[in-house]
N, C-alpha and C positions, 0 to 999 in steps of 0.2 A: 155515419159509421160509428162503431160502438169507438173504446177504446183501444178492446183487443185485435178488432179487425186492422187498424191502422198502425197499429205494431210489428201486424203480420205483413202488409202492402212494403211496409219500409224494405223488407228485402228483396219486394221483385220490383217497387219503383225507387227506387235507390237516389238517381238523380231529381225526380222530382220534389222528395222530401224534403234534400237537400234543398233544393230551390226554396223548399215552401218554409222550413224553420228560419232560412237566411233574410225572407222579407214579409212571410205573413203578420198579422194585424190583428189582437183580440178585438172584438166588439164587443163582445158581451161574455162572461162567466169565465170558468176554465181556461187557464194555458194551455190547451194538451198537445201541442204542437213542439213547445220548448221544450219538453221532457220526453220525446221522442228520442228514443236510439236508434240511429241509423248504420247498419254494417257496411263500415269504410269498404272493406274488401268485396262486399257484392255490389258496391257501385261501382269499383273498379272493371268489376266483369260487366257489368251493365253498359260503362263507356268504350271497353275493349267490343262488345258486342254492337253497339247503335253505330260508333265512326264507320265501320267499311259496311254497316248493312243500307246506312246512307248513301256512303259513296257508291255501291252496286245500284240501288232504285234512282240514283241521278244519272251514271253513265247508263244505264236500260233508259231512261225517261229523252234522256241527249239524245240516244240514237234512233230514238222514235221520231225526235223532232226534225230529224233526218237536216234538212237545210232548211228548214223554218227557223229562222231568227227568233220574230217572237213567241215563237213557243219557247225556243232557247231561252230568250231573255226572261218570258214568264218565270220557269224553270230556276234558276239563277235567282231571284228575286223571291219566288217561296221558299227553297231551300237556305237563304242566309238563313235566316235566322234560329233554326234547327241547327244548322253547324257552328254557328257563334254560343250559342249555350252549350253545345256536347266540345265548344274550344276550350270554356270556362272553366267545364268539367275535366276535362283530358289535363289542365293544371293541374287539378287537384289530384288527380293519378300520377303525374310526374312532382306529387309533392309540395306542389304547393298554395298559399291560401288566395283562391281568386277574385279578383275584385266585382265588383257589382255589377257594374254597365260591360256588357257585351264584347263593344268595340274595343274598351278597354283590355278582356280578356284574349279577343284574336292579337293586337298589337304585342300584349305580354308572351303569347304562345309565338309569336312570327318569330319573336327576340329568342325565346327560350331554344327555337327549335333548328330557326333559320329557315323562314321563307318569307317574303314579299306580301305583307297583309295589306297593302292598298286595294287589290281586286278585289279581296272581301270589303274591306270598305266603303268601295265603289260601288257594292252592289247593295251594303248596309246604306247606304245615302239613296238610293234609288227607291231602296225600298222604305225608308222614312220619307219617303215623297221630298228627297233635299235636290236632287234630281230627276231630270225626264227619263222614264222607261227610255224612249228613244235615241237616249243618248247615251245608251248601254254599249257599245260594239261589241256584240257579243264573242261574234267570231274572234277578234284579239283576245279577251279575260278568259273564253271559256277554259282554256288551256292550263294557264295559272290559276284560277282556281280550282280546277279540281287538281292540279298540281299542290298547293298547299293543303287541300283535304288530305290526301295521299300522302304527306309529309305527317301530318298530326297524326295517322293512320299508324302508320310505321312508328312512330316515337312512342306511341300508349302501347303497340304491340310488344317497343324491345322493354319496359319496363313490366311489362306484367308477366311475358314470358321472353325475359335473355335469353339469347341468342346460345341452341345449345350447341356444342362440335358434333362435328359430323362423324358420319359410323368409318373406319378405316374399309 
């Protein structure tokens, strides 16, 4: 990519620039990564956009898996780790600077927000291979966690667009 094309990327990938100035690695020549502007405000709408278009392709994907467990628990297990970096993110739209590891950032968002970040957790471990797929209960977590997507959902929604009154 030239230089002016990834000037241009920065505002329609917003979160991954971020990403990529907070831990890329020259090898060789040019910074041209740290000298990137990235507009806070379209990553804002970029995090207000991916949290519930996540949350809908998960409850569509859940209700596919109808009573298949491991599908469920498949499910559960690719989507962490898409939700723990748009959690990371969804700080930085409620303000503030988020830490690096993942886990770290659901545990900050749980506190910030008030929900119960061990499901995710649990499913962040499962899916570092720290535990067995099979010892997922799906049917108990599925509930809480898309319960805490649904909380981060709501939180970047009342920050980006407060809550306006209603028409008399």
């Amino acid at each position: 990519m030239t230089g002016q094309e990834l000037e241009k990327a920065t505002a329609v990938f917003a979160i991954e620039f971020v990403d990529l100035v907070q831990h890329h690695q020259v090898l060789w020549g040019n910074d041209v990564i740290e000298e990137l502007q990235i507009p806070m405000r379209l990553h804002r709408v970029q995090v207000e956009y991916e949290l519930p278009e996540k949350l809908i392709l998960l409850r569509q994907n859940l209700l596919l898996a109808g009573d298949d467990e491991r599908r469920m628990r498949e499910l559960l297990v690719r989507s962490v780790a898409s939700f723990a970096t748009l959690f990371r993110h969804a700080l930085m739209a409620l303000g503030e600077s988020p830490p690096v590891r993942k886990r770290d950032g659901v545990v900050r968002l749980a506190v910030r927000i008030g929900f119960d970040p061990s499901t995710i957790e649990q499913v962040l471990d499962t899916r570092a291979q720290k535990g067995d797929l099979k010892d997922l209960h799906t049917r108990d977590i599925v509930g809480a966690y898309l319960g805490a997507v649904e909380k981060v959902v709501a939180a970047v929604d009342m920050v980006v667009r407060p809550e306006v009154p209603s028409r008399p």
